[in-house]
C-alpha distance (Angstrom), angle and dihedral (degrees) to the residues before:
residue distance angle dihedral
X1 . . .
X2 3.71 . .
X3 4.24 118.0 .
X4 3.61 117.1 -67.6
X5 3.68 119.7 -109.7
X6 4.13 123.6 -156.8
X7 3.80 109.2 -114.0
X8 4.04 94.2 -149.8
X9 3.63 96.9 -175.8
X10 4.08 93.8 63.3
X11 4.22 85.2 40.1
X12 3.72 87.0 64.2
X13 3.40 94.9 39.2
X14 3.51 102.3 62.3
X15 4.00 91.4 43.8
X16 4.13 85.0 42.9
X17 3.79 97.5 56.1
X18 3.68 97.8 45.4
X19 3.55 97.2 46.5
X20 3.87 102.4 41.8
X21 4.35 86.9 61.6
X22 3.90 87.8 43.4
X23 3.83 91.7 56.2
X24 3.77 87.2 39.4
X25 3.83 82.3 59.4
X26 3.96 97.4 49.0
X27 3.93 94.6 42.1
X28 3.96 85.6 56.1
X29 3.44 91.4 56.3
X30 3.98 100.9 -106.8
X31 3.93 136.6 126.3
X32 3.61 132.0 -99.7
X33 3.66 85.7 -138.0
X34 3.71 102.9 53.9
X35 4.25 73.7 64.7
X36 3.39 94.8 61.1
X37 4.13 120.7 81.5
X38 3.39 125.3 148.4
X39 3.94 97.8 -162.0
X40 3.88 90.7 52.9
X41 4.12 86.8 54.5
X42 3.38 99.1 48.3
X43 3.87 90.1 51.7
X44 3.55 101.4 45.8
X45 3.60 94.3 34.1
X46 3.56 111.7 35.8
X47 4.06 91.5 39.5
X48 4.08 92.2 48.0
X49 4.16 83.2 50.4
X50 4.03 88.1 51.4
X51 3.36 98.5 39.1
X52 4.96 85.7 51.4
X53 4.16 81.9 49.6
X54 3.98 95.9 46.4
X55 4.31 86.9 39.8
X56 3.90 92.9 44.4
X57 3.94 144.1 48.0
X58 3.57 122.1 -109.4
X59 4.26 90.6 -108.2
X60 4.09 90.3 61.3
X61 3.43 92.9 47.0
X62 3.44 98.5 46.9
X63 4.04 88.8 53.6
X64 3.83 92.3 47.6
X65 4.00 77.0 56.2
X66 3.92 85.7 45.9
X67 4.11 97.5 40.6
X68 3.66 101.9 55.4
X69 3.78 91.3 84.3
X70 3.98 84.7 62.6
X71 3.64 86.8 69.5
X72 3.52 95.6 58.1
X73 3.98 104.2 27.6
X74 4.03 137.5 35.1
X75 3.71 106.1 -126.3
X76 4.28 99.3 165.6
X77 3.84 107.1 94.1
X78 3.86 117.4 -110.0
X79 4.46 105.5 -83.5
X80 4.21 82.9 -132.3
X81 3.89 88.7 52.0
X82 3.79 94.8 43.7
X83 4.05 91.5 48.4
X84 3.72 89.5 49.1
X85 3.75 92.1 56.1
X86 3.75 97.4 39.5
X87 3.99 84.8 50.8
X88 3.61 86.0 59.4
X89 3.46 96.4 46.4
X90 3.67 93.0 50.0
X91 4.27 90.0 53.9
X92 3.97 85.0 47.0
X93 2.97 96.3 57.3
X94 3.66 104.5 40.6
X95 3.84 95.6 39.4
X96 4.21 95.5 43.5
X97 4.20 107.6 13.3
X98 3.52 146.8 -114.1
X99 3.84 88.6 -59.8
X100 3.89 101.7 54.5
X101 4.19 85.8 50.2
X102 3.19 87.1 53.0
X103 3.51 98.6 77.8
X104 3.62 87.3 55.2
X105 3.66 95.3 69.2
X106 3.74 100.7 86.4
X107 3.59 101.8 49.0
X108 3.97 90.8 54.5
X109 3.50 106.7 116.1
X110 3.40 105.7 -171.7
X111 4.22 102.7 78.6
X112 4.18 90.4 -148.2
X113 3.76 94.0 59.1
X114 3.84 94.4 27.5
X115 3.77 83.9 67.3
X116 4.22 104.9 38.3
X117 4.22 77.9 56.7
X118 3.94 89.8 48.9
X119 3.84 82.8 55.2
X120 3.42 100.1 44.0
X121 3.35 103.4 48.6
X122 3.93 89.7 45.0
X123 4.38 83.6 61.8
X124 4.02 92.4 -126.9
X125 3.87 101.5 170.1
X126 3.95 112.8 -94.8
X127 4.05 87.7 -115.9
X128 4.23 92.3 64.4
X129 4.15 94.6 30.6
X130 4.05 83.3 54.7
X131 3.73 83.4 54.1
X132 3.48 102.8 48.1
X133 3.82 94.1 48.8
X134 3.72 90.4 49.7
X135 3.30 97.2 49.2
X136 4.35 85.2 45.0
X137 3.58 86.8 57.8
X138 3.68 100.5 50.4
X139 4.20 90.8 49.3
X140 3.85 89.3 49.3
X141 3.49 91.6 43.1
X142 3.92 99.4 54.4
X143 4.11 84.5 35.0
X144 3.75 94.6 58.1
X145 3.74 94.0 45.8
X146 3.90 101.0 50.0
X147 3.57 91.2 70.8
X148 4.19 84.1 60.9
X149 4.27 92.0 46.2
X150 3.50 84.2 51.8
X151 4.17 98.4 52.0
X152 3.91 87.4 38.3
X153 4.31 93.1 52.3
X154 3.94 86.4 45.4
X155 3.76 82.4 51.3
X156 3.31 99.0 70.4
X157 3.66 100.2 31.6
X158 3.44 90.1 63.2
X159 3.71 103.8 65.9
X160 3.65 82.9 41.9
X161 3.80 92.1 58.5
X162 3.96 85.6 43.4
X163 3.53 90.5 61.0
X164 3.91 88.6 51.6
X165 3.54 96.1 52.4
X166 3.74 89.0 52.2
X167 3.08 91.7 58.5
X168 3.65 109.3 40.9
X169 4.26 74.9 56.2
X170 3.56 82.1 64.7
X171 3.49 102.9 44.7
X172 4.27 86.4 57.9
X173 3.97 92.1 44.3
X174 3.77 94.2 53.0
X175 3.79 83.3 59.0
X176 3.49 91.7 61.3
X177 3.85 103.5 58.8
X178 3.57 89.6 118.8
X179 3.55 87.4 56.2
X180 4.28 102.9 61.2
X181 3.52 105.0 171.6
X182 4.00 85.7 59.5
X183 3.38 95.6 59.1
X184 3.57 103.7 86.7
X185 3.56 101.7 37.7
X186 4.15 86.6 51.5
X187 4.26 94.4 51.2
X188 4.07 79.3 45.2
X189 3.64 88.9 54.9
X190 4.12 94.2 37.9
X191 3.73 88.2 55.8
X192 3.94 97.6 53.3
X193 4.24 90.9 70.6
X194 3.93 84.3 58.4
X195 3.81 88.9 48.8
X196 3.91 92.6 49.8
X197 3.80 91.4 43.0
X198 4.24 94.6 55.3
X199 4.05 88.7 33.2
X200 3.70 100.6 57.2
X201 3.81 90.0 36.9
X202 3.71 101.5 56.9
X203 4.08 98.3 23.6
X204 3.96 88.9 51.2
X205 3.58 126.5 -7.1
X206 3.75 101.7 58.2
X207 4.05 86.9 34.4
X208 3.17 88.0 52.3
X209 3.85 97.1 48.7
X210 4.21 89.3 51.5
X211 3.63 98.0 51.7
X212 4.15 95.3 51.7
X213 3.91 85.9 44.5
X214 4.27 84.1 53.8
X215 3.94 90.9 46.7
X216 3.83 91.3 40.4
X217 4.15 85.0 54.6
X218 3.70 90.2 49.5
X219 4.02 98.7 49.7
X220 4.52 82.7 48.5
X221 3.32 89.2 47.0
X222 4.32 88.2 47.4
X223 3.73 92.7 49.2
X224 3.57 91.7 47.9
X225 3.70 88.0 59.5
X226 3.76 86.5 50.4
X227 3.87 98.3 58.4
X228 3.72 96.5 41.5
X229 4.19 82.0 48.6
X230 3.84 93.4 56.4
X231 4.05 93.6 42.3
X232 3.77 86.9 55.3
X233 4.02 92.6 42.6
X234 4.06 87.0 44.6
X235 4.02 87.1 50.2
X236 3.89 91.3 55.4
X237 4.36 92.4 -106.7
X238 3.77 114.3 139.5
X239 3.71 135.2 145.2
X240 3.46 129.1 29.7
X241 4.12 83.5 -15.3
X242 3.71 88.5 62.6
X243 3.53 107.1 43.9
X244 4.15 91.6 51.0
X245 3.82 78.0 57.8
X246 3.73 92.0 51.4
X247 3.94 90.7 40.6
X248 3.75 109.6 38.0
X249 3.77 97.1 106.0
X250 3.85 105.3 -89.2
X251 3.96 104.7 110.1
X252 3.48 90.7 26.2
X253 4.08 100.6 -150.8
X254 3.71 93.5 95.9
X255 3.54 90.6 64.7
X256 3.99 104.4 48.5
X257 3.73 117.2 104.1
X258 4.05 92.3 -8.4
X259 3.76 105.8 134.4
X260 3.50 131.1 -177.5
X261 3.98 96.3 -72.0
X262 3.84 97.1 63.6
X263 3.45 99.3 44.7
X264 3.94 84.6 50.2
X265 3.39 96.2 56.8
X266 3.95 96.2 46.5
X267 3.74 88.9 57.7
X268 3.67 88.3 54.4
X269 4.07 94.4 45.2
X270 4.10 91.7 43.8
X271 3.75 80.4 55.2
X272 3.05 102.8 54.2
C-alpha cells in the first residue's frame, strides 16, 4: 500500500473526547479515582469483546483488529497520484507493450491496480479481466466494511453491558444495608460500569465504526477508478483522452481537494 498519512483531526479527537468529560469531572468537584474500577472494565469490556467474537466470524474480527489504524492514519494513495501513474501506465504500454509494463507490476503499490496490470499484461480477454475486478471489488468491499459492523455491534453492547455492571453494583450495595456509611460510596461505584459502557461506545466504538466505513468508501471509490482506467487502456485511450475519462465526475475521488495547481500540472505532463 501507498505511505501512510496522519489523519490529525481523529488524533485530537480521541485525546479531545476523553479529556473534555475528565475535566468535566474535576470542575464538579470529583476524583479521577472514583473513575477508575477495574471490576466495572472487565465487565463492560471484556463481556462486549465476547459477546463481537460469539456475534462475528473470525475474518471480521480479525479486520476490526486490522482497521483501527484507519482511524488514526490514511493508507489509500492520493486519486491525483494514482491517475498520474495509471496515465503512465497507459503510454507504457501503448508506446513499448505488454512486456515493457510488465516490469512495472511489482513496484505498484496500490494492490487494486497492482493486480488489473498483472491482468493486463498477462492478455486475459476484457470479458474475464472485467470479471475478476468485479468480483475484487465486491471481496474488498465487504472486507473493508466488517471491521465497521464489528465497532457498530460492540456499540451497542456496550451500554448494554454498562447497564449490567450497574447493576451487579447494586446487587453488592443492597448487601450492605447494615453497613450505611457504605452506601453511597457503593451506588457511586455501581454507576461507574454504566459510565464506561456509554463512554467507550460513543467516544470510540461507534467513531470508530464511521471512520472505517469513510476509508472503506474511499478504497471503492479507488478501485472504481481502476476498472474504468483499464477499459479505457484496453480501448486504446491514453493521455489527456484518458484522464478526462478518469476525471469527468463519475467516481468522484479525482475531484476532491484538487485545486487549480494539480490539474495545471497534469495538462503540462499529458503534454509532454
Amino acid at each position: 500500500m501507498s505511505k501512510s498519512r496522519f489523519d490529525t483531526a481523529s488524533i485530537v479527537g480521541l485525546l479531545l473526547g476523553p479529556a473534555c468529560i475528565l475535566m468535566g469531572q474535576l470542575m464538579e468537584g470529583g476524583k479521577l479515582t472514583t473513575l477508575l474500577q477495574t471490576s466495572a472494565a472487565l465487565i463492560v469490556i471484556g463481556a462486549s469483546i465476547g459477546a463481537c467474537m460469539l456475534s462475528f466470524p473470525g475474518t471480521f474480527l480479525m479486520a476490526a483488529a486490522r482497521d483501527v489504524r484507519k482511524v488514526v492514519a490514511e493508507t489509500s494513495p492520493d486519486p491525483f497520484d494514482l491517475v498520474d501513474r495509471i496515465i503512465n501506465y497507459s503510454n507504457v504500454f501503448h508506446k513499448e507493450g505488454a512486456v515493457a509494463l510488465q516490469s512495472y507490476v511489482p513496484k505498484e503499490p496500490y494492490p487494486m491496480l497492482s493486480m488489473a496490470l498483472n491482468l493486463l499484461v498477462s492478455n486475459v480477454s476484457p470479458e474475464s479481466m472485467m470479471g475478476i475486478l468485479e468480483r475484487k471489488i465486491a471481496e474488498n468491499t465487504r472486507l473493508n466494511n466488517a471491521g465497521a459492523e464489528v465497532f457498530e455491534a460492540a456499540g451497542g453492547y456496550l451500554p448494554t453491558f454498562g447497564i449490567m455492571g450497574a447493576v451487579l453494583g447494586l446487587i453488592h450495595t443492597m448487601s450492605m444495608l447494615s453497613e450505611p456509611e457504605k452506601l453511597g460510596e457503593g451506588i457511586a461505584t455501581a454507576f461507574v460500569a454504566t459510565l464506561y459502557g456509554v463512554g467507550t461506545a460513543n467516544l470510540l466504538a461507534y467513531p470508530i465504526g464511521k471512520k472505517i466505513r469513510a476509508r472503506a468508501h474511499t478504497e471503492k471509490e479507488l478501485d472504481k477508478i481502476v476498472i474504468t482506467a483499464i477499459k479505457g487502456i484496453q480501448s486504446g485511450q491514453r493521455g489527456i483522452a484518458l484522464r478526462q475519462t478518469l476525471t469527468a465526475g463519475s467516481h468522484g475521488a479525482p475531484q476532491a481537494g484538487g485545486g487549480a495547481e494539480k490539474p495545471a500540472r497534469i495538462a503540462r505532463k499529458d503534454a509532454a
